[in-house]
Backbone as CSV, one residue per row, in Angstrom:
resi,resn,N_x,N_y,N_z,CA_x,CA_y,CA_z,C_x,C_y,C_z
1,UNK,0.850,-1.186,0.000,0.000,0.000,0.000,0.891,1.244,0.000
2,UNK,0.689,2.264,-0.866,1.770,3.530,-0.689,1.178,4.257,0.312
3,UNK,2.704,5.157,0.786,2.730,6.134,1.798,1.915,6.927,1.763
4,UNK,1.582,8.095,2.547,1.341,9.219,3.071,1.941,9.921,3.818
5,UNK,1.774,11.176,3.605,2.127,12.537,4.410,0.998,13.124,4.963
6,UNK,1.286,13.197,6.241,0.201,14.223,6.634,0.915,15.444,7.437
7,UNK,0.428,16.527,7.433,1.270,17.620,8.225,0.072,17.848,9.522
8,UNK,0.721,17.836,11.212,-0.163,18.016,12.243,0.016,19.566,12.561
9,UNK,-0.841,20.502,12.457,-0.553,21.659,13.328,-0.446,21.593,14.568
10,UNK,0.546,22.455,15.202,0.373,22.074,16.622,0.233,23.599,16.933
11,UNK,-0.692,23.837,18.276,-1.145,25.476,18.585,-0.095,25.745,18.882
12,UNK,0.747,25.534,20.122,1.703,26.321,20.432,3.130,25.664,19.986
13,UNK,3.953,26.960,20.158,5.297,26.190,19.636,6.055,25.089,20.852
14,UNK,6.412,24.585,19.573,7.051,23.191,20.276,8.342,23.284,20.734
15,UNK,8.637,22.553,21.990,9.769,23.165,22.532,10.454,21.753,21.783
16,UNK,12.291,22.229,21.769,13.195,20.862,21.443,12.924,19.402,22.035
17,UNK,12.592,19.508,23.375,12.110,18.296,24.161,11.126,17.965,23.758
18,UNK,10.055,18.570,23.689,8.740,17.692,23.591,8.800,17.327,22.220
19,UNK,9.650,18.159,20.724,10.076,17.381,19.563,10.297,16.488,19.716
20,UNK,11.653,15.985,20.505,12.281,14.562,21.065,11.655,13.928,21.389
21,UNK,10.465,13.851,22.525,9.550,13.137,22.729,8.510,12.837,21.886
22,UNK,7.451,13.438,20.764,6.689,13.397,19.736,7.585,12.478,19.239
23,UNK,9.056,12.394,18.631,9.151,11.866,17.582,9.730,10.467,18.174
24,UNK,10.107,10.539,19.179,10.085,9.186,19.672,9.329,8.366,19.582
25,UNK,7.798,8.740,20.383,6.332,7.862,20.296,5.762,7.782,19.162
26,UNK,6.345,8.587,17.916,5.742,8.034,16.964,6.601,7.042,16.303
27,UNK,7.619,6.983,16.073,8.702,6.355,15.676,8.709,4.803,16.113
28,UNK,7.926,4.772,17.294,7.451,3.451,17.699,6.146,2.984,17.210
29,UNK,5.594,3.635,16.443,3.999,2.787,16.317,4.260,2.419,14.684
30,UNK,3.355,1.216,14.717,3.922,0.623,13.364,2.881,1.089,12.493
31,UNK,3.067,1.429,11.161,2.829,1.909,9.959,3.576,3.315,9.919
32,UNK,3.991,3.846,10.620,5.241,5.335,10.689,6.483,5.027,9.866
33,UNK,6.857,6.173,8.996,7.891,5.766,8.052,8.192,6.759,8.131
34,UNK,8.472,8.062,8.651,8.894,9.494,8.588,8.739,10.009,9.597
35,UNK,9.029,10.865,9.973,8.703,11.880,11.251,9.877,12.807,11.445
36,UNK,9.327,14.273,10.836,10.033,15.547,10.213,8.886,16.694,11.642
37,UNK,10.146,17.137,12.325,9.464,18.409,13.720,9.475,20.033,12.654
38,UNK,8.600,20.810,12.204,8.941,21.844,11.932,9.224,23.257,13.121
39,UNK,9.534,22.967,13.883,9.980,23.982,15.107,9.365,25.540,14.452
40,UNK,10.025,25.970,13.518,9.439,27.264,13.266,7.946,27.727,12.623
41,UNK,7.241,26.212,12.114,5.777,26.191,11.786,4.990,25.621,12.590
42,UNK,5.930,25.408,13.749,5.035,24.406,14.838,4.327,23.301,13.836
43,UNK,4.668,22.858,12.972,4.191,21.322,12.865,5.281,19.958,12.612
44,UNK,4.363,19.078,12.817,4.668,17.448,12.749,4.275,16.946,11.247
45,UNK,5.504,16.701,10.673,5.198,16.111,9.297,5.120,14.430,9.894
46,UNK,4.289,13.662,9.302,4.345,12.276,9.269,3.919,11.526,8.155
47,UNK,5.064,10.641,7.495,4.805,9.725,6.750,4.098,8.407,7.510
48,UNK,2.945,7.624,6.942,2.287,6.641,7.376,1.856,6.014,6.411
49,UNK,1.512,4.506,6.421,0.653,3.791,5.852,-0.288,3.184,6.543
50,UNK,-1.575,4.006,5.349,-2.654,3.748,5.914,-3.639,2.073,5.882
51,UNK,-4.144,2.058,6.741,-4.698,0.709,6.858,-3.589,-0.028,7.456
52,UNK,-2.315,0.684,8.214,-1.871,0.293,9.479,-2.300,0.820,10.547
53,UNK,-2.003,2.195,10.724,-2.543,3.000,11.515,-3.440,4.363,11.119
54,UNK,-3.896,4.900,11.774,-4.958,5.817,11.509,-4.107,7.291,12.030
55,UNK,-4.809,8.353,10.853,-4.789,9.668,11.724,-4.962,10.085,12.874
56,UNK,-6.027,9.574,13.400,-6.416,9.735,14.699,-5.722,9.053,15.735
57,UNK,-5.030,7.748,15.619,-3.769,7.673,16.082,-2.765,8.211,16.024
58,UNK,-2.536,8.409,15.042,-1.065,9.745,15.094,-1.685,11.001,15.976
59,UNK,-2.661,11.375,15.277,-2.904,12.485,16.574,-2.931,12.393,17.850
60,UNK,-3.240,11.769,18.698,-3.477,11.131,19.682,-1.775,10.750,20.453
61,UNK,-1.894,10.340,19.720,-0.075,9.865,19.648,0.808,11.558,20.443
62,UNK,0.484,12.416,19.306,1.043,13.688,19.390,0.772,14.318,20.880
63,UNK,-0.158,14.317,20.547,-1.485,14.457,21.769,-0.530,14.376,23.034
64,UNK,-0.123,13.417,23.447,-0.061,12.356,24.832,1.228,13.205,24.944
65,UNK,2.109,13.822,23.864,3.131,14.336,24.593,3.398,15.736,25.223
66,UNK,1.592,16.181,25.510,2.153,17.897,25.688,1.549,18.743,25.420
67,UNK,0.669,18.299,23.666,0.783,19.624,22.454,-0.746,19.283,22.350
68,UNK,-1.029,20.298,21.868,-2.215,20.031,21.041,-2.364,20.124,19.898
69,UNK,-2.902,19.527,18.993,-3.038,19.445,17.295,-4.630,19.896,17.256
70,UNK,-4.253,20.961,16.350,-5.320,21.749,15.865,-6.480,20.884,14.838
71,UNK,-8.049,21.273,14.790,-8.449,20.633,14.426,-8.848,21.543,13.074
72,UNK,-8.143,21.881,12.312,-8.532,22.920,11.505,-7.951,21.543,9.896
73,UNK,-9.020,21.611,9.531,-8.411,20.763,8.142,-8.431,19.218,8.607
74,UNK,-8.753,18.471,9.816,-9.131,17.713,9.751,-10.559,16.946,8.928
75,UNK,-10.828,15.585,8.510,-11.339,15.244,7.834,-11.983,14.390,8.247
């Protein structure tokens, strides 16, 4: 099944640590193939394949470390 990109907004900016941490917990869940921190756009790029895991897992995911992901452009 091919990849995806999805980009997460996150409201506030992300500090270096909680990057480190986001990209850790995602880096562990299986269907994750990417995970790019934009520090100065405050977002989370993530490559995934879908019909492993879900958006709403990645969000969630994000979620648990801190941040909040905006629900603007969700689907």
């Amino acid at each position: 099944m091919a990849n995806l990109n999805m980009n997460f907004d996150v409201v506030d900016p992300i500090s270096p640590e909680k990057g480190e941490r986001i990209r850790h917990a995602l880096e562990q869940m299986e269907g994750i193939n990417q995970v790019q921190i934009d520090f100065h756009e405050n977002k989370v790029n993530v490559g995934y394949t879908p019909g492993m895991i879900t958006v709403q897992s990645i969000k969630e995911a994000i979620e648990s470390q801190g941040v909040d992901v905006s629900d603007r452009g969700d689907s």
